[in-house]
Short mmCIF file of the C-alpha atoms (twelve columns), coordinates in Angstrom:
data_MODEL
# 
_entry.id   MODEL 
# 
loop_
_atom_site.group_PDB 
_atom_site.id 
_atom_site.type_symbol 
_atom_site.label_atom_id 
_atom_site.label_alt_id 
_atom_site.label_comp_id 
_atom_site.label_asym_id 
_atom_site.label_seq_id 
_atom_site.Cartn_x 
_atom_site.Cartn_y 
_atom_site.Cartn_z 
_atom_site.pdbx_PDB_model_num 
ATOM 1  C CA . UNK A 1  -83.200  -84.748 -156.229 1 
ATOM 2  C CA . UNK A 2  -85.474  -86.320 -158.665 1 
ATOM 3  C CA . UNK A 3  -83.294  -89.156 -160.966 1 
ATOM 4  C CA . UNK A 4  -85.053  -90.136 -164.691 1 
ATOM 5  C CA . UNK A 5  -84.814  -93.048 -166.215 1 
ATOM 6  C CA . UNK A 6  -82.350  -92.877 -169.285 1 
ATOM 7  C CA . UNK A 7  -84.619  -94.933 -171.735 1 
ATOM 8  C CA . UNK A 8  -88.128  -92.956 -170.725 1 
ATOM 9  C CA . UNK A 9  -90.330  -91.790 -173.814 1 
ATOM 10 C CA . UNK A 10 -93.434  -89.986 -173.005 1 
ATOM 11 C CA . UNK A 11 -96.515  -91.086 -174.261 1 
ATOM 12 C CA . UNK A 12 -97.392  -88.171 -176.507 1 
ATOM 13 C CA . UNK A 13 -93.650  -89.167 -178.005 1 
ATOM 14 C CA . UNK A 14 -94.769  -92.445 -178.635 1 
ATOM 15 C CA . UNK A 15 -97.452  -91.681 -180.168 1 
ATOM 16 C CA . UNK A 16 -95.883  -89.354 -182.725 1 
ATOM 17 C CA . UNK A 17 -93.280  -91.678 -183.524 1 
ATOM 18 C CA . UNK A 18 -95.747  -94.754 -184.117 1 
ATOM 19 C CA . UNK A 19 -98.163  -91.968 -186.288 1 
ATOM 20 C CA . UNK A 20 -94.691  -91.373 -188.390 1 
ATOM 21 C CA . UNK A 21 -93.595  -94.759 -189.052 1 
ATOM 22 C CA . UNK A 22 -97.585  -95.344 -189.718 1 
ATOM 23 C CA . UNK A 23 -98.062  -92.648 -192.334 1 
ATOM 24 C CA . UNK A 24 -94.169  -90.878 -193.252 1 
ATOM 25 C CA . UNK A 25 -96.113  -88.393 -195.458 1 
ATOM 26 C CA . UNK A 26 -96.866  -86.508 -193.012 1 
ATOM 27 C CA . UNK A 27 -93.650  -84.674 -193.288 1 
ATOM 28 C CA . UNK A 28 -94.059  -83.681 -196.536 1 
ATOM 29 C CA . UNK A 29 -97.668  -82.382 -195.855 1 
ATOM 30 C CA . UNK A 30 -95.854  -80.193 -193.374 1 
ATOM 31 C CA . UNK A 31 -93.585  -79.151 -195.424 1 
ATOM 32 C CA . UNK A 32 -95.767  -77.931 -197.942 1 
ATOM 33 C CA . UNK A 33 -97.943  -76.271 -195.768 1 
ATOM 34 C CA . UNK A 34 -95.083  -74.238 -194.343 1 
ATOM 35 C CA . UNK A 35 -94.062  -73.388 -197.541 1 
ATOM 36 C CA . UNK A 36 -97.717  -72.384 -198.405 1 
ATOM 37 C CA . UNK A 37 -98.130  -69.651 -195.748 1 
ATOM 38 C CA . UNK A 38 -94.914  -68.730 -194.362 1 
ATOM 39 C CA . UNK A 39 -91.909  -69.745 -196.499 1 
ATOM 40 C CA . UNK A 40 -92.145  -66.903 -199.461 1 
ATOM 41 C CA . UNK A 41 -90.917  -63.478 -199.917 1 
ATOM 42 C CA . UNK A 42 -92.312  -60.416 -198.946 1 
ATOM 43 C CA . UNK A 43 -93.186  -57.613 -201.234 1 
ATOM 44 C CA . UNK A 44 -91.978  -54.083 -199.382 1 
ATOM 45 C CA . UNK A 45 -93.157  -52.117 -201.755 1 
ATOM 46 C CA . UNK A 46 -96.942  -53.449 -201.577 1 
ATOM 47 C CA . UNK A 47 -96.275  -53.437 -197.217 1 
ATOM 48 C CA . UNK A 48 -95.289  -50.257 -197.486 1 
ATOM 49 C CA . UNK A 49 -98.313  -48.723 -199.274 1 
ATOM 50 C CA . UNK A 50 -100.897 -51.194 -197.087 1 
ATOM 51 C CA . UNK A 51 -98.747  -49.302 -194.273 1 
ATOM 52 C CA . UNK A 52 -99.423  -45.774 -195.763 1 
ATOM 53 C CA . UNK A 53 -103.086 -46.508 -197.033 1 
ATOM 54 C CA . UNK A 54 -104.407 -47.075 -193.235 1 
ATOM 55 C CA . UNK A 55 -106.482 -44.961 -191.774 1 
ATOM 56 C CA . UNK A 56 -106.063 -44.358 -188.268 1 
ATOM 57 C CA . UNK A 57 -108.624 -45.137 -185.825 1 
ATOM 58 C CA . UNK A 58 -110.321 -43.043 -183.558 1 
ATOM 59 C CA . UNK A 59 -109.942 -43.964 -179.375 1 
ATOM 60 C CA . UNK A 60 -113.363 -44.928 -179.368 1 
ATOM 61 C CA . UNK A 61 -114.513 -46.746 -182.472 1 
ATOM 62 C CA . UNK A 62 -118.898 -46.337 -181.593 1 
ATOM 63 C CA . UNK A 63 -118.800 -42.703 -180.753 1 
ATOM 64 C CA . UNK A 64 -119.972 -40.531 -183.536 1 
ATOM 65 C CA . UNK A 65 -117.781 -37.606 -185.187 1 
ATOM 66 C CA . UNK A 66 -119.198 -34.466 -184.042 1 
# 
């Protein structure tokens, strides 16, 4: 049975928290990002007629309709 230290931080931990107290704005920036291009509501009805709209393709895209 393998026994860890109680006060062990990874480098890569470390490293993050040193970056953080460095530059705190980082947070933000994430924030704002997230909220950029995944925080924001969806409009069904403009899914729904991308949804409809597609055309279905065929098993084999390079063969040619005969």
């Amino acid at each position: 049975m393998l026994f860890k230290k109680k006060n062990y931080e990874s480098d890569i931990t470390q490293f993050i928290r040193g970056l953080l107290q460095e530059k705190p704005q980082i947070v933000d920036e994430q924030k704002k990002g997230r909220a950029l291009w995944w925080d924001r509501k969806l409009d069904l009805d403009s899914l729904e007629r991308e949804a409809e709209s597609r055309v279905k393709q065929q098993p084999y895209v390079y063969q040619t309709k005969n």
